[in-house]
N, C-alpha and C positions, 0 to 999 in steps of 0.2 A: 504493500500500500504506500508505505513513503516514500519509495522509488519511482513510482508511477507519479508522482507529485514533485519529489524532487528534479526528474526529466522531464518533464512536460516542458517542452517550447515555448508555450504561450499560456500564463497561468495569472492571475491577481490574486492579492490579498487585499481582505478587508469587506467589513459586509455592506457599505454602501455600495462599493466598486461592484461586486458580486450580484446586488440584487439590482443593478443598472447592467449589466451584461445578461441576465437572467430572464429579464423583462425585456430584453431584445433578440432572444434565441442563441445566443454565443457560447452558451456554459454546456458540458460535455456530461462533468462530476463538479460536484462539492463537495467541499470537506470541511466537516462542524467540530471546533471543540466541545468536550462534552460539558467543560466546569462553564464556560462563556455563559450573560445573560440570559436567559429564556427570552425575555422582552426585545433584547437585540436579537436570534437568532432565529426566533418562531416564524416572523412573518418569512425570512425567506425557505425556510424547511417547508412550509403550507406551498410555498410555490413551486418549489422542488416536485414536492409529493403530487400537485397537479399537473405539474409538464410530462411525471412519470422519470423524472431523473434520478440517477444514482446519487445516495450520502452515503459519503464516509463519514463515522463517527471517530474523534482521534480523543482521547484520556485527557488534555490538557491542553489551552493557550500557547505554552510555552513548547510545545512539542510540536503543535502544527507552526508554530511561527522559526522554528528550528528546522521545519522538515522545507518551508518555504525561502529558506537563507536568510531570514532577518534576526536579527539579536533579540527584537521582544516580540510578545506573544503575540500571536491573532486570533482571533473568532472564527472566523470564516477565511478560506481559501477557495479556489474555482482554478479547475482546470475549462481552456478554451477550446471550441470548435477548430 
């Protein structure tokens, strides 16, 4: 799972970024920390689950934002079309 994320060519972090590529058909997978707000995270998992896209669940912020090259954690990652 983290290699499929850490190779991915065209990928964002971040769940504005995520749910504006999401809402324009771009996103492949996503990938959710599990500790991240509910409140930040919900609306784009509802969206997810309606386009019928894949979520990754990942254990923690600090893992997905390590698995995505950045020093601190993120919410949300997106692999692109």
């Amino acid at each position: 799972m983290p290699a499929r994320l850490k190779n991915a060519k065209r990928k964002l972090v971040g769940t504005k970024r995520a749910y504006r590529a999401l809402k324009e058909d771009q996103v492949s997978v996503c990938y959710v920390a599990r500790d991240a707000e509910p409140r930040v995270t919900e609306p784009l998992r509802r969206q997810c689950t309606e386009k019928g896209l894949e979520i990754v669940y990942v254990d923690s912020m600090k893992q997905l934002g390590r698995y995505c090259g950045i020093d601190v954690g993120a919410a949300v990652a997106a692999i692109l079309k």
